[in-house]
C-alpha positions, -999 to 999 in steps of 0.1 A, spaced: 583 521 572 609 522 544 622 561 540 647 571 516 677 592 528 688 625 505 706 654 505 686 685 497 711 714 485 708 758 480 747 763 473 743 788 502 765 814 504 768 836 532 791 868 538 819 875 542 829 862 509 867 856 503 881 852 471 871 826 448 839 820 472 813 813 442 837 787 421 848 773 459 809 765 464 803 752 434 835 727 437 821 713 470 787 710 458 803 683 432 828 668 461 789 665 481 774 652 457 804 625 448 806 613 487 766 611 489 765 589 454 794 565 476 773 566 508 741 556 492 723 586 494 690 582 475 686 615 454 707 647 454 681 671 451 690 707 434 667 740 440 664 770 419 663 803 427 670 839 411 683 873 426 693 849 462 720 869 473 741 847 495 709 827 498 714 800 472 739 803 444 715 781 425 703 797 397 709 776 369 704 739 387 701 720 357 738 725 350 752 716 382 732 684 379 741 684 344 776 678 358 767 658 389 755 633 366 794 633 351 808 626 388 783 598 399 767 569 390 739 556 415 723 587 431 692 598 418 691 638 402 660 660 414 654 692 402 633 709 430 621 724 417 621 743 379 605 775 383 571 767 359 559 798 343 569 804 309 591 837 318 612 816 339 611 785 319 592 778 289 575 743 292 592 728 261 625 738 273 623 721 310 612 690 287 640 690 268 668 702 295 653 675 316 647 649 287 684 657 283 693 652 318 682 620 313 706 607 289 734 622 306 730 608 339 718 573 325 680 579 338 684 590 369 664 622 368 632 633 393 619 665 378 598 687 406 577 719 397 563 751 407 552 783 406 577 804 425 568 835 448 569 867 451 601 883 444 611 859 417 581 869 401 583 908 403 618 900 391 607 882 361 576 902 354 546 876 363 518 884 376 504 857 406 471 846 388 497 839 354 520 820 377 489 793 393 477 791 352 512 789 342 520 761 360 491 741 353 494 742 319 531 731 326 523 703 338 499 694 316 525 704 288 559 681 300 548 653 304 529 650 276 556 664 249 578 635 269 556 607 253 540 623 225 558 621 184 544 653 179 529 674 206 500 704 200 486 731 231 463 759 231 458 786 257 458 817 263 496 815 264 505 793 243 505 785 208 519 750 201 511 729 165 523 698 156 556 700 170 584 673 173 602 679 212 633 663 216 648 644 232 627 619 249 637 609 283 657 576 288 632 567 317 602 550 306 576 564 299 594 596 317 608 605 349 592 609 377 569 643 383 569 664 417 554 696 426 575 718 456 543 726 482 544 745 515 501 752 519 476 728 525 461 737 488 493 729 472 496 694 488 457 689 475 471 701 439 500 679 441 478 652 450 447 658 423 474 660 398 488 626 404 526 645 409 547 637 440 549 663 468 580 682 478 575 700 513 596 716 540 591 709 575 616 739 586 592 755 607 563 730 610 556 714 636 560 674 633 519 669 640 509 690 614 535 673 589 516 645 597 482 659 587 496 676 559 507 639 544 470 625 551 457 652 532 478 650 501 477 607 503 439 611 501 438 635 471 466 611 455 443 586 462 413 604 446 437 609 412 421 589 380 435 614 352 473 622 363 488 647 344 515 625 340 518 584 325 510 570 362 501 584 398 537 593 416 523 587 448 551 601 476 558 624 501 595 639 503 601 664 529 633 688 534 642 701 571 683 709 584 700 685 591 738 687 610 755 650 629 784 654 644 802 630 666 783 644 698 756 665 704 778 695 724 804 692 687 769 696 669 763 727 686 800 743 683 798 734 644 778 763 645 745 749 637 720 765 662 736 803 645 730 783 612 695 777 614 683 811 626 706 823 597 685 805 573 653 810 590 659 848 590 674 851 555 647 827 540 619 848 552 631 875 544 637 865 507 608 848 502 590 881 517 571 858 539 547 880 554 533 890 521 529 856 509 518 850 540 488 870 539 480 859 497 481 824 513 453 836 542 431 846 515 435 820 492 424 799 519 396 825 527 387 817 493 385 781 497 367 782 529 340 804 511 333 780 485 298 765 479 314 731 480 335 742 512 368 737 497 373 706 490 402 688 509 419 715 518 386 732 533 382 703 552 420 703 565 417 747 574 383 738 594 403 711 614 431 737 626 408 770 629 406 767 667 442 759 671 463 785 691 496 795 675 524 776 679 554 788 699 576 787 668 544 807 645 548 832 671 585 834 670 590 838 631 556 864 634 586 889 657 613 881 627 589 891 600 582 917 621 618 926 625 625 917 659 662 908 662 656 872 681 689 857 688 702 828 680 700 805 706 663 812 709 657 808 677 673 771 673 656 763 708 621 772 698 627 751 662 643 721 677 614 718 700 591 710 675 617 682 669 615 690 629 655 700 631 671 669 631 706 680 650 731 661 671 752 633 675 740 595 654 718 587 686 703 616 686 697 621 647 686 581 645 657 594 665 643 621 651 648 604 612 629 579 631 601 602 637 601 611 599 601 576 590 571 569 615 550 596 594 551 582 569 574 599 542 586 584 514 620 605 511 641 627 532 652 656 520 687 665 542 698 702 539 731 702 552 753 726 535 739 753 554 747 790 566 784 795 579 789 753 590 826 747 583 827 723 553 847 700 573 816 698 594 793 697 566 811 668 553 816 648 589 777 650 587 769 639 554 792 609 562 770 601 598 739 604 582 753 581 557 762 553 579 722 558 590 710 553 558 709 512 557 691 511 588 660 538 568 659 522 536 650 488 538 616 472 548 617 462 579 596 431 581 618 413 550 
């Protein structure tokens, strides 16, 4: 199968921070971004997140895309994805920043959604249930000011008459939708909704990956009212990726100390064990219902008697606060072959596994904890020279 190739990006910024740091990363991001658009890179896809720390500089995405789109002239631009509830961003205004986006790029624009977590909500004052309504009603909203003259909503939230949103997006009838997912009721929502999933397969295992996919291509499948103009039927999926010229220069770029970085500093941002247990009883929930959840019911029944994984126990001690090192760390990750880390041979295999799921897009996350950029940029350039042999069918 077909699988396109992109490069998935945080602006991470880890200490210690020398002068100019923030205007250095945001420099390279572009220079990234301008190599990946000459490689053949699919889509440069752009997160956003708020109070990150040295996490992700990416708090305002849709201008560095916004200049990305300047630089380049071939790469798609995803936004993945715009924070959905209306005290992050109110629905009319991701249609018109993306709408805008658009234009500027010459229609190269994917726009993903969600509904955040956490700390990003306590920081914007949104409460959990407003966030799952919120988003709904977002995507409900976009799409449809997109390809509407004048647009009307009523909720409990908001109040919309007969209003003129512009501008319309260059892509007809608009851009691709996506919603970022990481729970089996997420893929099912991504699915019933018609919207493309985004998913991280960081710390997942590559069988479950595979399950995960089945479950959201069925509820796809099921979709006769998408939210959206037409059913955007794809998996993308984003996991660490680091190709050097062998696998021992792989490992003294620095990226085994790299991915238990971003694994620790992750969880710990995203306060994983709390959103953790929400997710438990969420699916509780779903498990409970008189129609036994749907889907996703189905999907939790399949797994209830599995054990724990090796790696679900190992990030259970870092949420705990056990101070696993390193090399432990990248060992117990790598053997669930969802970090994709070496030299080309090695790296052709495991994209190969990806591609054998399959995924529709890759999502590469390379620019990643303390990895040199020299490094960073050696690996973009491998994975590059990769890409023809991906993206093509392979019976034409």
């Amino acid at each position: 199968m077909p699988v396109k190739i992109d490069l998935f990006n945080e602006i991470q910024n880890p200490r210690p921070w020398p002068a100019g740091h923030e205007q250095q990363r945001f420099r390279k991001a572009i220079e990234q971004a301008k190599l990946a658009d000459e490689l053949g890179y699919g889509c440069w896809w752009q997160v956003e997140h708020h109070g990150a720390g040295e996490f992700s500089l990416s708090s305002a995405p849709e201008l560095l895309l916004a200049a990305i789109s300047q630089h380049t002239s071939r790469i798609r631009l995803g936004h993945a994805a715009v924070l959905a509830p209306g005290r992050f961003n109110h629905p009319i205004r991701i249609a018109e920043r993306a709408a805008t986006l658009d234009h500027l790029s010459g229609g190269r624009v994917e726009l993903g959604m969600t509904r955040s977590t956490i700390p990003e909500w306590r920081l914007f004052g949104i409460e959990p249930e407003q966030a799952r309504a919120q988003t709904r009603q977002a995507f409900e909203m976009v799409p449809g000011m997109w390809t509407s003259d004048r647009f009307s909503y009523h909720s409990d939230t908001y109040q919309i008459d007969d209003v003129s949103v512009v501008p319309k997006p260059l892509q007809r009838p608009h851009p691709p939708l996506w919603q970022a997912a990481a729970s089996p009721s997420s893929f099912e929502d991504a699915g019933r909704r018609g919207v493309g999933v985004l998913g991280t397969t960081m710390w997942e295992p590559l069988e479950r990956v595979g399950r995960m996919i089945q479950l959201y291509r069925a509820a796809a499948a099921a979709c006769t009212d998408p939210v959206g103009s037409f059913v955007n039927n794809q998996v993308a999926y984003f996991t660490f990726v680091h190709c050097a010229e062998t696998d021992e220069q792989a490992m003294r770029d620095g990226a085994a100390a790299a991915a238990a970085w971003y694994t620790v500093t992750a969880l710990t941002f995203f306060e994983a064990a709390t959103e953790f247990a929400a997710t438990m009883r969420r699916h509780q929930d779903l498990l409970d219902a008189p129609d036994g959840g749907g889907l996703t019911g189905r999907f939790l029944r399949g797994e209830a008697d599995n054990a724990p994984t090796e790696a679900q126990l190992l990030i259970g001690k870092v949420l705990e606060g056990v101070q696993v090192p390193d090399d432990e760390l990248f060992t117990v990750l790598a053997a669930q072959q969802s970090l994709i880390v070496g030299s080309p041979d090695t790296c052709r295999e495991k994209l190969r596994a990806y591609a054998d799921l399959g995924i529709d897009r890759l999502m590469c996350l390379q620019q990643i904890g303390s990895i040199p950029d020299d490094a960073v940029t050696t690996s973009i350039r491998l994975i590059g020279d990769l890409i023809p042999e991906f993206d093509r069918d392979p019976a034409a």
